[in-house]
C-alpha positions as CSV (number, residue, x, y, z in Angstrom):
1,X,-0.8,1.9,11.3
2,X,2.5,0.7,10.0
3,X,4.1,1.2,6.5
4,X,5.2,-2.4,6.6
5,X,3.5,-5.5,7.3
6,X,4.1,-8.9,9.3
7,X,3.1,-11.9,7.5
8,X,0.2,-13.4,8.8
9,X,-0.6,-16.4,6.6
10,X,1.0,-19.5,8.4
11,X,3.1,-22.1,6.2
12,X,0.6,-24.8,6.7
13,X,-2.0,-23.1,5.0
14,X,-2.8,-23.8,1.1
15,X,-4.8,-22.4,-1.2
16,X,-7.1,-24.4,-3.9
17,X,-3.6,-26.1,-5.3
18,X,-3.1,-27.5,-2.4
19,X,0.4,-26.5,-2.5
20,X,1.4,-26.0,1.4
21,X,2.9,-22.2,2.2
22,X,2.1,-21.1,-1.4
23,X,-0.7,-18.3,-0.1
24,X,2.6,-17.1,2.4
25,X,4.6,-17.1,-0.4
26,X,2.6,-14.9,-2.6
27,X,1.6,-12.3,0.6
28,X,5.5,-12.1,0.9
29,X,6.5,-11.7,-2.6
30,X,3.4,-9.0,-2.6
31,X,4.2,-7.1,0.2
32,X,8.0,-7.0,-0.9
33,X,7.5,-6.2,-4.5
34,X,5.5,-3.1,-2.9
35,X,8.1,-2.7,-0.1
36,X,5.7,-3.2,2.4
37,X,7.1,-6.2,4.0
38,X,8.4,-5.5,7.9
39,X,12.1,-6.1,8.4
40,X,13.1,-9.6,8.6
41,X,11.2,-11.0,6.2
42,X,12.6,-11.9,3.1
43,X,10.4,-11.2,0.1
44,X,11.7,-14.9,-1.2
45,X,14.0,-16.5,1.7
46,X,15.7,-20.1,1.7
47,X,13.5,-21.9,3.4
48,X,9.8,-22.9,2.3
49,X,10.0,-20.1,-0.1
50,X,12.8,-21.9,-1.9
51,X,11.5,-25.8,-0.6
52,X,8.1,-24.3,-2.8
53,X,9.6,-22.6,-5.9
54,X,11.8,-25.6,-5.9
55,X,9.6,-28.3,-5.5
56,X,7.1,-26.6,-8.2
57,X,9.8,-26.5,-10.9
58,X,9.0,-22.3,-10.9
59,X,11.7,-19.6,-11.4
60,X,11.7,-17.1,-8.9
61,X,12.9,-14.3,-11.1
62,X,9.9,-14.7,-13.3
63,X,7.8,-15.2,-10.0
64,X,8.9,-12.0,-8.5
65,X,8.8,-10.2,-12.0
66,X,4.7,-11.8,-12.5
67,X,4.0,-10.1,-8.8
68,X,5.7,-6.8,-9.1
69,X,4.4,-6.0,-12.4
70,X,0.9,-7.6,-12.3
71,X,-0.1,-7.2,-8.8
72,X,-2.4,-10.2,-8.6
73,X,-4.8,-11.5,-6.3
74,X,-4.4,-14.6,-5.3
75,X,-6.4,-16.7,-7.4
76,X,-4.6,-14.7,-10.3
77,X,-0.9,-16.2,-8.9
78,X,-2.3,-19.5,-8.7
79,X,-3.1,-19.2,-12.4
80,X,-0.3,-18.2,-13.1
81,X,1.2,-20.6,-11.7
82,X,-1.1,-23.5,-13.3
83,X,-0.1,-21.7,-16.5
84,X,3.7,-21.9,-15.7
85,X,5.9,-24.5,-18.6
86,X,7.1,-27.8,-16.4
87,X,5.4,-26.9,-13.5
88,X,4.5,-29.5,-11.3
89,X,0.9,-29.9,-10.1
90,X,0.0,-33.6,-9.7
91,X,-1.1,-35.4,-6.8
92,X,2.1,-36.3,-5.9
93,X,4.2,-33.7,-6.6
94,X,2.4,-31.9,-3.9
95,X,1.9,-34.4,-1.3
96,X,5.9,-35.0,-1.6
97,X,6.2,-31.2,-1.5
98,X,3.4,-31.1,1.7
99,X,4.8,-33.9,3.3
100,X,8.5,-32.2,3.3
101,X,6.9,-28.6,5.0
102,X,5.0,-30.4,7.7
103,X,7.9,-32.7,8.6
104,X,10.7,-29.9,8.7
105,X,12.0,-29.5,12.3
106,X,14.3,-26.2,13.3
107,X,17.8,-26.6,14.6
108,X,17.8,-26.4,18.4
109,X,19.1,-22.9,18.4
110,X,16.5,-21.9,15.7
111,X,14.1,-23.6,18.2
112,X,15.0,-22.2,21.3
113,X,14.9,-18.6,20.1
114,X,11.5,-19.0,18.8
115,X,10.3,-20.6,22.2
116,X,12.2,-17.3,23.8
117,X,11.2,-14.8,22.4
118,X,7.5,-16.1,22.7
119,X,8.1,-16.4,26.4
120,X,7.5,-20.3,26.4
121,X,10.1,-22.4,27.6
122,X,12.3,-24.8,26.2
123,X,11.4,-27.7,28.2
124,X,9.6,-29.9,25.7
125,X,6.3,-29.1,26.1
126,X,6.0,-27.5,22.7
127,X,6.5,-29.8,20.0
128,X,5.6,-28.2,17.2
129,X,7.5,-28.4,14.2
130,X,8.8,-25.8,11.8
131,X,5.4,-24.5,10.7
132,X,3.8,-24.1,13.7
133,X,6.9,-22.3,15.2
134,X,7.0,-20.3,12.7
135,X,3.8,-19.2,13.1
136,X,4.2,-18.3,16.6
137,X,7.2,-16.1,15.7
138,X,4.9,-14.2,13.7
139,X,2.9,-13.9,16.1
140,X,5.6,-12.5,18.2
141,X,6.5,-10.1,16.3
142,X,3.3,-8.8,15.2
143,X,2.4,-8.3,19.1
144,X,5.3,-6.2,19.4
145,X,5.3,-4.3,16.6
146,X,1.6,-3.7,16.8
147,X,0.0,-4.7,20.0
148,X,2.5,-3.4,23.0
């Protein structure tokens, strides 16, 4: 088995927040505090990472300091982020945040690669948006890394 993992958990997931791509977030920040995140993946990239830390009013610097020092289960970051000063948790906060992640669409270059290297053309017949490609270029890459 590998020294270094593909993330797995799709951006459209969330945990008991609610909070859309957090449970990525935290396997990232996890596996790269630990240096066990596969090449390619930042441990906190510009995209939903960023969209997330943003839209919760967190500091990444304490975030990655919190998971490289404490190691927590999930449940434990979601605490920690409850317990974070400013943060922000309510109802709409997160739909606005949610709302944002589902409706993000890649470039048509980002696009097309995706749909590439997955082997499924770029004909319009796959319409998902950002998260769900996104998933499927895990998926590609976990195929080749593990499965070929």
């Amino acid at each position: 088995m590998s020294d270094t993992f593909i993330p797995l958990i799709p951006c459209h997931v969330s945990g008991p927040l609610g909070v859309l791509h957090l449970p990525r977030l935290w396997q990232k920040v996890s596996l790269g505090a630990r240096g066990k995140l596969a090449a390619g993946y930042p441990a906190i990239g510009g995209g939903y990472d960023s969209m997330v830390i943003n839209g919760l009013g967190l500091n990444a610097d304490a975030l990655t300091k919190f998971v490289t020092d404490k190691r927590p289960t999930y449940s434990e970051f979601e605490a920690w982020v409850k317990a974070q000063p400013g943060v922000k948790l309510s109802r709409a906060s997160i739909q606005k945040l949610n709302t944002a992640i589902l409706g993000f669409h890649h470039n048509d270059e980002t696009r097309a690669s995706i749909l590439k290297a997955a082997g499924y053309p770029d004909d319009g017949s796959v319409v998902g948006s950002a998260p769900e490609l996104n998933a499927l270029d895990d998926w590609t890459a976990f195929h080749a890394a593990v499965l070929k």
